[in-house]
C-alpha angles and dihedrals in degrees: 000000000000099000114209119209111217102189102223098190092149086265111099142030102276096177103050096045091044080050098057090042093051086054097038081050094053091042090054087039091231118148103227130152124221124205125180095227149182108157117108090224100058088044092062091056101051117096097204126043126206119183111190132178159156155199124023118013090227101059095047100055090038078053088053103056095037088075103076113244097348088121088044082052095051090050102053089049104045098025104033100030103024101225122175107280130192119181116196116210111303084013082062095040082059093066078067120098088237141337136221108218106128094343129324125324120181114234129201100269099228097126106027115230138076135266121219133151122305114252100211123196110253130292083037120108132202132260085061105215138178142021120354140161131258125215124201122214099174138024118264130163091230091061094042111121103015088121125227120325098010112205117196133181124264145194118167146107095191130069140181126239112198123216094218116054091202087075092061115105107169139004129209121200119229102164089304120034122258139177105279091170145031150203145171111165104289089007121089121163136179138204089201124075108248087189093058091036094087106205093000100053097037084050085049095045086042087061103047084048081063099028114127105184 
């Protein structure tokens, strides 16, 4: 059984993201187990680790820390062992070193770089919310089937700007481009929702299920 970790620090929509793995799971005909999770044992045990999250960059990381041991658990499993790893909007802006949202709130430092508000071009508001493209600059298994054009679902007014390039896996235009996707070896993460992304985010949650980094 491929035991899927779902982080539940206060900070994300669990059910609805255990619910579109479940059902990305059924259509690629693959047995896993989710748990909403924040024990650092069962977190161990898992073989796959989803951090979702939303709303402000500073609760959530403040979320995060308040669960004793759950980062030293993360990190154990995504930076020791290496295991499959899937942030989810702000779950993917804490991979950041720090972000600016109403001051400055240190991130995890997986992925180095900053998050900070995204500075549209003009006739478009913020938040920035609902169906975009994504565009692929480079190849990456977690992006392989969406079909051409992919559109997935956003809400967000906040974005991350890697400092390598190499870590962006896809870009979105809003009037300027940003970093719609990230990844760094085991660690993938995503501005847009893949549980409110229909045929495109249950393609993109079937391949990490399978995803062997």
């Amino acid at each position: 059984m491929n035991l899927v970790a779902l982080i539940d620090y206060g900070s994300g929509n669990v059910h609805s993201a255990a619910g579109a793995l479940k059902e990305a799971a059924r259509r690629a005909d693959l047995a896993i187990e989710v748990t909403t999770t924040a024990d650092p044992e069962i977190i161990a045990k898992a073989a796959r680790v989803i951090l979702p999250g939303v709303g402000h960059y500073a609760d959530c990381a403040a979320n995060l820390h308040a669960r004793p041991g759950l980062v030293e658990a993360l990190e154990s499993a995504v930076l020791k062992h290496k295991k499959p790893f899937l942030g989810i909007c702000v779950g993917m802006q804490l991979l950041a070193d720090f972000g600016l949202e109403d001051g400055e709130t240190r991130g995890l430092g997986w992925i180095h770089g900053v998050v900070d508000r995204i500075e549209p071009g003009p006739g478009h508001a913020i938040p920035h919310v609902g169906w975009n493209e994504l565009h692929m600059p480079n190849s990456h298994p977690l992006l392989e089937g969406l079909g051409p054009a992919p559109h997935a679902y956003f809400t967000h007014s906040y974005k991350i700007s890697p400092e390598d390039p190499a870590h962006v896996a896809a870009t979105t235009d809003y009037g300027v481009p940003f970093t719609s996707a990230v990844a760094s070896g085991n660690i993938f993460g995503t501005q847009f929702h893949p549980e409110m992304s229909q045929r495109v985010g249950l393609q993109l949650l079937a391949n990490f299920l399978q995803w062997a980094p």
